[in-house]
N, CA and C atoms as a LAMMPS dump frame, in Angstrom:
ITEM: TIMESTEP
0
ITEM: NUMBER OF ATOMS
174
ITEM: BOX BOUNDS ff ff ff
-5.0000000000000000e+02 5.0000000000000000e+02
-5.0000000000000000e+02 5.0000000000000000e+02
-5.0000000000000000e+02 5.0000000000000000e+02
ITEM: ATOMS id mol type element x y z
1 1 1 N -309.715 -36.901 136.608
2 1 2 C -309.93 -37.737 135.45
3 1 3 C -311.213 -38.553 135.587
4 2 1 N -311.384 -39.15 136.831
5 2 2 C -312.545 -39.895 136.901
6 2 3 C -313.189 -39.081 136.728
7 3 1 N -314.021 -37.806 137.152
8 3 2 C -315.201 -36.702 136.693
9 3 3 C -315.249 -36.895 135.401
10 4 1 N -314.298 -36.683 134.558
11 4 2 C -314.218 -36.478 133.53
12 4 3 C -315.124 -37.533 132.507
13 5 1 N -314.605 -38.825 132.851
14 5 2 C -314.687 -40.138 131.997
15 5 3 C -315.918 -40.052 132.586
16 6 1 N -316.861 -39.88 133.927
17 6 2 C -318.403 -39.869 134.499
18 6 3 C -319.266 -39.328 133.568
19 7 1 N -318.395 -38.038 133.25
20 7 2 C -319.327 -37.388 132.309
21 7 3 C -319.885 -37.536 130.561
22 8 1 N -318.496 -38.018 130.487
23 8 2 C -318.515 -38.572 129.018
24 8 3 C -319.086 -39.378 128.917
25 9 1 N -319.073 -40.739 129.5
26 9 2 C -319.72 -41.861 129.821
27 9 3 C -321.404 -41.52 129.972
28 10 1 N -321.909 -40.779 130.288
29 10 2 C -322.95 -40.452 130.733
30 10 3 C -323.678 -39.507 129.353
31 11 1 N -322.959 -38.524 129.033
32 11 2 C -323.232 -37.885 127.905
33 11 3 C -322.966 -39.099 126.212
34 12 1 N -322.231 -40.004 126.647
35 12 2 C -321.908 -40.585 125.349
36 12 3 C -323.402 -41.849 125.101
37 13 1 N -323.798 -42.362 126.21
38 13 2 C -324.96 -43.485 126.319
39 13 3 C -326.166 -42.544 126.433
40 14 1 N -326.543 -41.293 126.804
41 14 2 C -327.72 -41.109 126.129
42 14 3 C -327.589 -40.461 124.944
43 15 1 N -326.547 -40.304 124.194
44 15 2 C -326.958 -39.707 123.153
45 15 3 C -326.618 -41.353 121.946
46 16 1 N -325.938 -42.115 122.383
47 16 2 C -326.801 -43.725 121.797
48 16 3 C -327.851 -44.69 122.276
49 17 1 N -328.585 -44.168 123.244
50 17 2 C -329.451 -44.68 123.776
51 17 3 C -330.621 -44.347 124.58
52 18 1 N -330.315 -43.18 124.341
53 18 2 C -331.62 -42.289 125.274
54 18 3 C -331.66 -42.648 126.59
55 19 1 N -331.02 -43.322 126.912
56 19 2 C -331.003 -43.691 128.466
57 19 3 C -330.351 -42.377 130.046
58 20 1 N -330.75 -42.289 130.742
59 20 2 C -330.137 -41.313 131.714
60 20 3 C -330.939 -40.8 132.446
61 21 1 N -330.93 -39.8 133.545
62 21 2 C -331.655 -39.314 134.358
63 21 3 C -331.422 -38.098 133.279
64 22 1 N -332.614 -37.144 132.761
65 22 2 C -333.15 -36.323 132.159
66 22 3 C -333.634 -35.263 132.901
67 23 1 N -333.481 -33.924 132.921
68 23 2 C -334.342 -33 133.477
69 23 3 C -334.466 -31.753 132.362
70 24 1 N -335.711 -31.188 132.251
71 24 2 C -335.871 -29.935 131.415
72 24 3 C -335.536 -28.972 132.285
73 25 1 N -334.521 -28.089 132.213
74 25 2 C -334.981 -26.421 132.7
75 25 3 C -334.987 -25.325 131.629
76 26 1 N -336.101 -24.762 131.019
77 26 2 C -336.092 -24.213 129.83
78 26 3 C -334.756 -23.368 129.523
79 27 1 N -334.163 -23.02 128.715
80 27 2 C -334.511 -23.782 127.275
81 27 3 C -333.212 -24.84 127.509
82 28 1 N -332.736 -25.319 128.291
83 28 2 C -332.03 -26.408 128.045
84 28 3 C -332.207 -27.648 128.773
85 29 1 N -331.535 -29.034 128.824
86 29 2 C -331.538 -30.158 129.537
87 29 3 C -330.749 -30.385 130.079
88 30 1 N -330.988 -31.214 131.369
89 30 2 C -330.228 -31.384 132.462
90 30 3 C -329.969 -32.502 132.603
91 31 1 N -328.382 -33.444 132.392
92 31 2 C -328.056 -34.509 132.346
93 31 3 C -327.124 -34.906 133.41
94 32 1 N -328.262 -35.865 134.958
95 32 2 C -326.951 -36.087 135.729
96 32 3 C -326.059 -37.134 135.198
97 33 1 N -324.718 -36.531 135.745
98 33 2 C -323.616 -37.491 135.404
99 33 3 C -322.831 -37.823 136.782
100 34 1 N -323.135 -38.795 137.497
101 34 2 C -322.312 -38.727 139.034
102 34 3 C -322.433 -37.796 140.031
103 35 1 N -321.884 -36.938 140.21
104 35 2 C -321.488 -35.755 140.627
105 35 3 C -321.62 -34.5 140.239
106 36 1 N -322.554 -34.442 139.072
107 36 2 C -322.265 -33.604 138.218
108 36 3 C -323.521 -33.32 137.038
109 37 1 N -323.972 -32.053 136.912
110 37 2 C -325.065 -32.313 135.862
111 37 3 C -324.347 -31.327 134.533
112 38 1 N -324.728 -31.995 133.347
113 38 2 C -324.349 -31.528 132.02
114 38 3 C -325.376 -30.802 131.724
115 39 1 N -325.286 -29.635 131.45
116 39 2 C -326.012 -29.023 130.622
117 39 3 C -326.402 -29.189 129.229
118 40 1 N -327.2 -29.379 128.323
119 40 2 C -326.729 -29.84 127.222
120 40 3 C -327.922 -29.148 125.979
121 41 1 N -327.699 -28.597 124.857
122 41 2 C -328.991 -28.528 123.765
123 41 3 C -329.066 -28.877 122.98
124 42 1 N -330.172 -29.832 122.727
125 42 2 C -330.369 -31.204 122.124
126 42 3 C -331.076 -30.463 120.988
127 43 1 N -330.832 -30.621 119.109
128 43 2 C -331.249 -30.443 118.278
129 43 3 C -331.928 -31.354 117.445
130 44 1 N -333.042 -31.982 117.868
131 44 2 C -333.468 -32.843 117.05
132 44 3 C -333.692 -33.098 115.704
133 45 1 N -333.559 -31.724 115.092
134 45 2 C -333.473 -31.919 113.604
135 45 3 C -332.382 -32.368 113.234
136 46 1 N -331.047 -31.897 113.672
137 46 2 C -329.845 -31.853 113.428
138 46 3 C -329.7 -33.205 113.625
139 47 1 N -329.775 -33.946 114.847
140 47 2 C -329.607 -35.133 115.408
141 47 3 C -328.16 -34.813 116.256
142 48 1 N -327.756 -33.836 116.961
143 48 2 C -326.929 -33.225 117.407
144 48 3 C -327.468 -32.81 119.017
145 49 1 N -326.209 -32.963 119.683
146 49 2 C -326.415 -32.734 121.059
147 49 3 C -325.053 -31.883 121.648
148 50 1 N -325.157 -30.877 122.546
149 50 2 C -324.077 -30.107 121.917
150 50 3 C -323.945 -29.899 124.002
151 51 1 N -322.705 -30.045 124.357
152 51 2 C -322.881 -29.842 126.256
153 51 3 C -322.066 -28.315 126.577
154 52 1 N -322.993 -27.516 126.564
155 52 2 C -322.537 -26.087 126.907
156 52 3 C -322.243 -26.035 128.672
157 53 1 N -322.518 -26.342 129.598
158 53 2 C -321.771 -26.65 131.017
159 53 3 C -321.939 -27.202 131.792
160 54 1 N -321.141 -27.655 132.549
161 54 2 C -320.861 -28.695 133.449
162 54 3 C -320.595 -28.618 134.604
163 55 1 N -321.871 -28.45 135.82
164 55 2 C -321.677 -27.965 137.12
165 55 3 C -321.963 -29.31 138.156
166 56 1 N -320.633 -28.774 139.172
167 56 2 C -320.523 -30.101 140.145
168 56 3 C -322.039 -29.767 141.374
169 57 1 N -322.899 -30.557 141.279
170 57 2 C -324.12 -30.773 142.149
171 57 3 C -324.133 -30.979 143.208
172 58 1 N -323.306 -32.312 143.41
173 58 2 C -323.669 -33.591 145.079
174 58 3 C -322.358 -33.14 145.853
């Protein structure tokens, strides 16, 4: 459960705040969350951020 809430938590404040450790690996972004980086593809037209997977890192 804690992973869980890390990730959300993490995925939920940069997508209201742009805030987070950020990485590009084409064509998607790399969002650490704790333990854990989100995969994620960010549609800026849309204003939509969409987390296709979630691999444990550390």
């Amino acid at each position: 459960m804690h992973s869980a809430f890390m990730i959300d938590r993490a995925v939920v404040r940069f997508a209201e705040t742009g805030e987070g450790e950020l990485a590009w690996e084409a064509p998607y972004h790399l969002l650490s969350a704790g333990f854990h980086d989100a995969v994620l593809a960010i549609d800026r037209e849309a204003r939509a951020i969409t987390v296709l997977r979630i691999y444990r890192v550390r």
